[in-house]
N, C-alpha and C positions, 0 to 999 in steps of 0.2 A: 367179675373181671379177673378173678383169683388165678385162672387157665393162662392169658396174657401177661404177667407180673413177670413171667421167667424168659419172655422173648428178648432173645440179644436185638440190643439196638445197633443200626450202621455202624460201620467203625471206618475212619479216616483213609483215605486208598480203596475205597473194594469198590470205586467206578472211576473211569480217567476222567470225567465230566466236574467230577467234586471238585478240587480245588476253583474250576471255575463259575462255581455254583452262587458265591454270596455269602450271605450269615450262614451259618451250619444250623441244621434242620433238629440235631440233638441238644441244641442249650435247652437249659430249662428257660420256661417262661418268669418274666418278671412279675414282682409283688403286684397287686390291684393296685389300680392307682385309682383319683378320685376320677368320678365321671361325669359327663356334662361337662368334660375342659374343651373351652375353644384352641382350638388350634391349627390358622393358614397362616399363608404370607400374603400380604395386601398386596405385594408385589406379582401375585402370580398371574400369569395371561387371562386363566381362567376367571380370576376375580376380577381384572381389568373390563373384561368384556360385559358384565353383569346389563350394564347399561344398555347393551342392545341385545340383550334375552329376551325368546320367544313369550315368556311367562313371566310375571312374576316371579320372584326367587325367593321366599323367605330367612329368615335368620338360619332355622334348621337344617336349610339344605347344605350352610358352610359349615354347621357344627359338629365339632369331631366326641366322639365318646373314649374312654379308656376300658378297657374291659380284659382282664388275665392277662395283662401286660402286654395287650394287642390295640391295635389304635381303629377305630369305625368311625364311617359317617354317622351321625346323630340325625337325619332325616328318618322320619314316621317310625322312630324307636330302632335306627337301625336299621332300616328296611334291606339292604344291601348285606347279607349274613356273612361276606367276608372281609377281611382286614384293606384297611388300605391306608397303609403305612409303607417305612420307607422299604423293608424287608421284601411286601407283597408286592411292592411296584415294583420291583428287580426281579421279583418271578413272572411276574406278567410280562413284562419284556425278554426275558428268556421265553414265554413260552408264547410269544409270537415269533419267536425264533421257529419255533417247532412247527409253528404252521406255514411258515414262510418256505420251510423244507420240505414241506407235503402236499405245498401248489407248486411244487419245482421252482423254487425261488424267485415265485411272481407272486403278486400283492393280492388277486384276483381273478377268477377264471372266466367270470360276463363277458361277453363279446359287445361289449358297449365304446361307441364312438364319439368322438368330438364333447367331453364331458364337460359341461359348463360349472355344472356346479354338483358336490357331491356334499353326502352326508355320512358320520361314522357313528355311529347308533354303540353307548354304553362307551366311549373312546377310552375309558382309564385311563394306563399312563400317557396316553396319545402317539402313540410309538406308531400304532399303523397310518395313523392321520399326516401324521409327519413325513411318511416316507412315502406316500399318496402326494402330499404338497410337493415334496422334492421333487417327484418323476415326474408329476403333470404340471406344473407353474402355470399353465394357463388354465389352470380349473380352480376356482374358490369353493377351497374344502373347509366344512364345517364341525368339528368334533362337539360330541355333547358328552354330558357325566355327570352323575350325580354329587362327585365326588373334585374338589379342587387342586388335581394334584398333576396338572400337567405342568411342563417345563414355561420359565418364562419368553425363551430367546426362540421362537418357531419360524420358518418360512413367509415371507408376507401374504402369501396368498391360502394361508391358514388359520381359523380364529377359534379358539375355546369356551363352549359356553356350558354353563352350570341350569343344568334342569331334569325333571323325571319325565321320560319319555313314555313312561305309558300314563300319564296324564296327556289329555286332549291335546294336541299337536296344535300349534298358532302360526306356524312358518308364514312369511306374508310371500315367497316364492317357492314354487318346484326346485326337485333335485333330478338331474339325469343321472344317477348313481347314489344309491343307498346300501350302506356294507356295513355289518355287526356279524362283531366276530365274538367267540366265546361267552356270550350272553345267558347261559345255560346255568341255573340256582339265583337270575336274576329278574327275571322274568316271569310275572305273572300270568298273565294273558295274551299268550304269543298270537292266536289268532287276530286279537285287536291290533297287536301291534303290526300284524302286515296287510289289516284293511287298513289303517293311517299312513301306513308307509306306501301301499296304493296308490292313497285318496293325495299324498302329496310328491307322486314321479310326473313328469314328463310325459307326455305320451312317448311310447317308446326306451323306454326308463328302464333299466334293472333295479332289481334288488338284490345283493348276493347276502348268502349267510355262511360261514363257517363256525360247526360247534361239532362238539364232542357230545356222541350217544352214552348217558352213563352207565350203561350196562354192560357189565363185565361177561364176556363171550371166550369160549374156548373149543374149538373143535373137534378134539382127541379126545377129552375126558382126563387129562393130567392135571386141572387146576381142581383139590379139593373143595366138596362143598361145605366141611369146615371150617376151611381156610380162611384167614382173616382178612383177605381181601373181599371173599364173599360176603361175610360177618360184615362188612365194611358197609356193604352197596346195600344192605338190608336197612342196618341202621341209618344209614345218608339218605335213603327214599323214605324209609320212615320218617325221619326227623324233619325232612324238607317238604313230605306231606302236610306233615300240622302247619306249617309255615304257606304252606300255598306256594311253594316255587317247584314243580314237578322237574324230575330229572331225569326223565326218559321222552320227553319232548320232543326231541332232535330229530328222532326218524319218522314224525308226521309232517317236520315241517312240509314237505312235498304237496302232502295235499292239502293243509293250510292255506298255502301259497293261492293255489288252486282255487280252493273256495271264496279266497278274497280277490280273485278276478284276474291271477297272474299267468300267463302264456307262456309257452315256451321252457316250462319248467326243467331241468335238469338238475339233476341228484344223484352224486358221487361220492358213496362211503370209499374210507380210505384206512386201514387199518394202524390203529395206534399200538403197536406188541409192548406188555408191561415191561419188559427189557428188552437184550440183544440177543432172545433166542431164536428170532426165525434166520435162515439160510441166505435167503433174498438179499441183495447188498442194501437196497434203499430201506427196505424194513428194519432190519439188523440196525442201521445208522438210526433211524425215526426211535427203534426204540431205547435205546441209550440216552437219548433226550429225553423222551419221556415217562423213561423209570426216572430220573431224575429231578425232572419235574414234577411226581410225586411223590418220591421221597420226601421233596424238599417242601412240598407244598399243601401234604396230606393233613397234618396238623390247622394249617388255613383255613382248610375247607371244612373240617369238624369242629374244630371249637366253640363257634356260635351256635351252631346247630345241636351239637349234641348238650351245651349244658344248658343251653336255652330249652330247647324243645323235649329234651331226654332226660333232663334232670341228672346228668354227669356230671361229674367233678371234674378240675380241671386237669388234675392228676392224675383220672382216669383216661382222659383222654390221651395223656402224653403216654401211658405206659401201653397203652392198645394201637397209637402210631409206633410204635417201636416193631409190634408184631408186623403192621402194615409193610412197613419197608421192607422187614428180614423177606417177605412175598415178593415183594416190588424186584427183589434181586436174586430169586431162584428160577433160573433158567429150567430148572424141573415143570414149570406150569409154564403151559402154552400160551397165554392167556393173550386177552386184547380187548381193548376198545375198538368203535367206529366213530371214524372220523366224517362229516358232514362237508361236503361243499356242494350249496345249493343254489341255482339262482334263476331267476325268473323277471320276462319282462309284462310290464302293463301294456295291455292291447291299446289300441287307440282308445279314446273316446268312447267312455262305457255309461248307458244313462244310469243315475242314481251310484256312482261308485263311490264320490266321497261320502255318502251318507251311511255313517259308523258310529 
């Protein structure tokens, strides 16, 4: 890690975006605190609703963990490798901002009608589910999460529930819309998850997905393969490998979709630029957002991963996001993500579909 130790980290001003960012992505992290601390609010919608979950709910799935002075769900050790405290819930809502700017400030691209009932697959801070309730009031939307941390005061035709979706699905009705968004280091077994999400649409039903492909793509040859962004994406597939959450998943979804019996499939990468170097006005803007959002959010996404699975320090990790961002903000590298917007309907009536 000796190479990284001398990368300047972000400094205050060098994006117009920062001030409106949140916590600053350069504090140091807090002392360890004890682990296995519970920590909801009985008050929250999410907990509210317990009583009509599709499943069982056990104790662990409310339980929060402390860990490098980042706060995690306590379900199956963690199973969910990112933070979800109050810092990460403000990024995740920023960075449905980002997606919301890259379906041209709609919620969803399916051409799905008269929606009776929908489902938001992984909902977090429930920000997309909310703004779904607000535009459709005549549709009863359903968020799910592993995690207890949606607001308490929602739409009434909105309701919050706590469970793991790639356990066995119990819904006792269809949904004509099912949408998961950024599910990608979350997910185990994406094919299962969309013969269940199948086996419980409407005939006629979509499914949309929106994620991010995490492999870092450059067209010109100006993003080094030293680079610590590279460096990055080796170590996050590695470490996410051992873990069993694959991170390059996003660009099969298509024929996933496909093999679990979905029609009509459409599949629209949309490129995410590590800042504001392309020319293009909409890109140029996307990635200003999105340097931002990994600046701010890079640290997030490594921490469990790498000192869990990589056996890093935590101080290792903070001085190698330091490299990361100085990247994040050098319009010298071309660089990009692809962005995913996928979606697909269930044919009518297919024999043996729910059987998964």
């Amino acid at each position: 890690m000796a190479d990284d130790s001398a990368s300047r980290p972000v400094g205050a001003g060098d994006d117009p975006l920062e001030a409106e960012a949140g916590p600053s992505y350069t504090d140091a992290l807090e002392p360890d605190e004890a682990e296995n601390t519970p920590g909801f609010d009985d008050g929250d919608s999410a907990i509210a609703s317990l009583a009509s979950s599709t499943t069982s709910v056990r104790d662990e799935l409310i339980l929060q963990l402390r860990e490098h002075g980042r706060q995690y769900q306590g379900y199956m050790e963690a199973k969910y490798v990112l933070p979800m405290d109050e810092q990460e819930i403000e990024r995740l809502d920023f960075q449905h901002h980002i997606v919301w700017l890259t379906l041209d400030k709609e919620l969803g691209f399916a051409p799905v009608k008269n929606v009776r009932r929908a489902l938001d697959v992984g909902c977090g801070s429930g920000i997309w589910a909310i703004d779904y309730a607000d535009a459709h009031p005549e549709t009863e939307v359903l968020g799910v999460d592993l995690a207890p941390v949606q607001p308490e005061h929602v739409p009434p035709n909105l309701q919050f529930e706590i469970d793991d979706l790639e356990k066995e699905w119990t819904f006792s009705r269809r949904f004509d819309y099912i949408h998961c968004q950024l599910m990608i280091g979350a997910i185990q077994d994406w094919p299962r998850l969309f013969h269940q999400a199948f086996g419980h649409l409407e005939d006629g039903g979509y499914l949309e997905v929106h994620d991010i492909d995490f492999v870092i793509k450059c067209d010109d040859g100006t993003l080094p393969t030293n680079s610590a962004l590279v460096r990055w994406h080796t170590y996050m597939h590695d470490a996410a490998a051992k873990v069993n959450f694959p991170l390059d998943a996003i660009s099969r979804v298509p024929q996933m979709m496909k093999d679990a019996g979905f029609v009509d499939v459409v599949a629209t990468p949309v490129k995410w630029p590590i800042n504001s170097w392309p020319k293009d006005k909409k890109h140029k803007e996307l990635g200003r957002w999105v340097s931002e959002n990994f600046a701010w959010g890079c640290e997030s996404m490594s921490l469990a991963l790498f000192t869990r699975a990589l056996g890093w320090s935590a101080e290792e990790v903070q001085v190698f996001m330091a490299a990361i961002r100085s990247d994040l903000r050098n319009k010298k590298f071309h660089a990009y993500w692809n962005f995913w917007i996928v979606h697909g309907r269930r044919r009518p009536s297919t024999a043996g579909a729910e059987q998964y």
